[in-house]
Every structure is written in structure tokens, then in C-alpha cells.
C-alpha distance (Angstrom), angle and dihedral (degrees) to the residues before:
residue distance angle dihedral
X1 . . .
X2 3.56 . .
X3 4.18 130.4 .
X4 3.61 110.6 -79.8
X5 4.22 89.3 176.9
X6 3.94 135.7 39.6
X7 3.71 129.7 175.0
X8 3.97 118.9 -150.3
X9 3.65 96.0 -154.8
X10 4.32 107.3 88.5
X11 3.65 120.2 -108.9
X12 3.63 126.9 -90.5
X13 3.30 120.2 -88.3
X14 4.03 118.7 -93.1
X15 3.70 119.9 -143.2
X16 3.85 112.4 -89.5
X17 3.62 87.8 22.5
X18 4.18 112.1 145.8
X19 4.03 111.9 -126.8
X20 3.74 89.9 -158.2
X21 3.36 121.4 4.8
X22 3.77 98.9 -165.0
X23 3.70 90.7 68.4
X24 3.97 95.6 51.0
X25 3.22 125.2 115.9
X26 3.80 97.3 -160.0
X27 4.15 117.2 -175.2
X28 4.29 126.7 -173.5
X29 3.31 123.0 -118.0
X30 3.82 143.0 177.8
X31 3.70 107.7 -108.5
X32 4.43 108.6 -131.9
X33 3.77 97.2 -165.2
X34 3.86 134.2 -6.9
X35 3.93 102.6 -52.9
X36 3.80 113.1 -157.1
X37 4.32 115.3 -138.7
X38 3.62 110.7 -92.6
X39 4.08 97.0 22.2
X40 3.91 119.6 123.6
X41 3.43 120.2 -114.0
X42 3.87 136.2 -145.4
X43 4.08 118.9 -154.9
X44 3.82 101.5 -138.3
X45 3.37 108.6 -128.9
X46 4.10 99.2 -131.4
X47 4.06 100.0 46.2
X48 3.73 103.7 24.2
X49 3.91 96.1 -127.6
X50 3.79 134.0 132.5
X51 4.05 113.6 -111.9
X52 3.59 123.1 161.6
X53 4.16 117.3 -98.5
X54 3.35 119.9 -107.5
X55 4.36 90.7 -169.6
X56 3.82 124.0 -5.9
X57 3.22 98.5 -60.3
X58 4.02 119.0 10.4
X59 3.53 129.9 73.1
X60 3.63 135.2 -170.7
X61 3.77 91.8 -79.8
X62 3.95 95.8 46.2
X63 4.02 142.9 -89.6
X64 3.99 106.9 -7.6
X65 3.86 128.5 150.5
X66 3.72 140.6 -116.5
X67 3.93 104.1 -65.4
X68 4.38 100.3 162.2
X69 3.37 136.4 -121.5
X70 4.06 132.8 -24.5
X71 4.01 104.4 -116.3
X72 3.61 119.9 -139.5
X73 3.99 121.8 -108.6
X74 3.73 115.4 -158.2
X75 3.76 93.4 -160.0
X76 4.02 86.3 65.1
X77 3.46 137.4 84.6
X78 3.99 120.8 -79.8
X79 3.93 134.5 175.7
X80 3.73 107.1 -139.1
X81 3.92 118.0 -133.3
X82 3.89 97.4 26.1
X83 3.63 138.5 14.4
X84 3.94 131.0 -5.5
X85 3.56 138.6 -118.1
X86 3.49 99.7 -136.7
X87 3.81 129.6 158.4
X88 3.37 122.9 -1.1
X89 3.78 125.3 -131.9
X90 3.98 100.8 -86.2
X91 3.56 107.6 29.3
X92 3.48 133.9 99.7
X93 3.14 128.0 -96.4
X94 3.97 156.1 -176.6
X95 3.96 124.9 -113.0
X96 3.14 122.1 177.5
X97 4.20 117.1 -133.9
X98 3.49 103.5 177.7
X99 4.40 123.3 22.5
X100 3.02 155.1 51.4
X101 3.91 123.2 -54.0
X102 3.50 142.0 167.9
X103 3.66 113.9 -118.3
X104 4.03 137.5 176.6
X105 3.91 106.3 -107.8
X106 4.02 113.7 -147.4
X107 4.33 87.6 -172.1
X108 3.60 93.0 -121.1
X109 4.07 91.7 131.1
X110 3.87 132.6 51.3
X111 3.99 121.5 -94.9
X112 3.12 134.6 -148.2
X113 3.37 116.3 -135.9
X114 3.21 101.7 -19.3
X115 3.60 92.8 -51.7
X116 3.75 141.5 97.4
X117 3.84 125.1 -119.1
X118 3.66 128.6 -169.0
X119 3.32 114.7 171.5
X120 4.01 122.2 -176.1
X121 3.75 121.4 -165.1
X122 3.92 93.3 -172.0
């Protein structure tokens, strides 16, 4: 079947999608546990691996620090229309430490107008 419809306008950003990938500063981790596209990661501080925070600054597997944002792989799984498989527990993957990324916002911090800020010193 071929396309009967095409927009010009680009699509909307996924989460864990790069906005420009030449200013990334991407680094490989270890996934812990299945790490949705988009999330941000802490690296625990005993095993190394990426595992999704459950405060500032423990996960699941213990005390970690700030590590950045899972970045989306087109080659992997995703669910359409909410949420994303993502990495599994075990693979490598991408995080991005210094960028700009599209993420999924839950509005559980202030904006400013209209837009959300994180901004990492590490």
C-alpha cells in the first residue's frame, strides 16, 4: 500500500531523542534494569550500571550519582502512544552527559515560561 498523506512540518520529538547531536556529549553505560527512552539515570556507585533513581541520588540498587539521560535507539523496541521499551537490563547503552534532549515531562517541577530547565553542573 503506498502513502496517500504526508505532512511537511518534522515529527515531534520522541523521548530520549538528541536535538543536536554535534553538541552531545554521549557516554556508555551498563543498563541495571529495563530503562525506558528519555528517563534519567543514576550510575550506582558499587557496580557501575545505569538504574533509574528513586530520590536524587539512590536507585533501586543503592547510592549512585547523577549520570544523564537514557538516549533513544530507533533500531529498538517502542510502544506507540505512551511509554517505551527501551533498554533492557544488561545491554549497553547511550546517556547523554552534556545536551539537549527531548524528554517526557510528568509536571512535577516548576517552568519557566512554559518551558522546562534542567540544568546539571556535574
Amino acid at each position: 500500500m503506498s502513502q496517500t498523506s504526508y505532512t511537511l512540518e518534522p515529527a515531534v520529538g520522541l523521548p530520549g531523542q538528541i536535538v543536536a547531536p554535534a553538541r552531545a556529549e554521549i557516554e556508555s553505560l551498563v543498563a541495571g534494569e529495563d530503562i525506558p527512552f528519555g528517563r534519567f539515570v543514576l550510575k550506582d556507585d558499587t557496580d557501575g550500571k545505569a538504574y533509574l533513581p528513586d530520590d536524587d541520588t539512590t536507585s533501586s540498587a543503592g547510592a549512585g550519582t547523577m549520570a544523564g539521560v537514557s538516549v533513544y535507539v530507533p533500531t529498538l523496541e517502542q510502544v506507540v502512544g505512551g511509554g517505551s521499551v527501551g533498554h533492557k537490563a544488561g545491554t549497553v547503552m547511550p546517556v547523554l552527559r552534556k545536551g539537549r534532549i527531548y524528554v517526557a515531562f510528568s509536571g512535577g517541577t516548576d517552568t519557566y515560561n512554559g518551558q522546562v530547565n534542567v540544568h546539571n553542573d556535574d
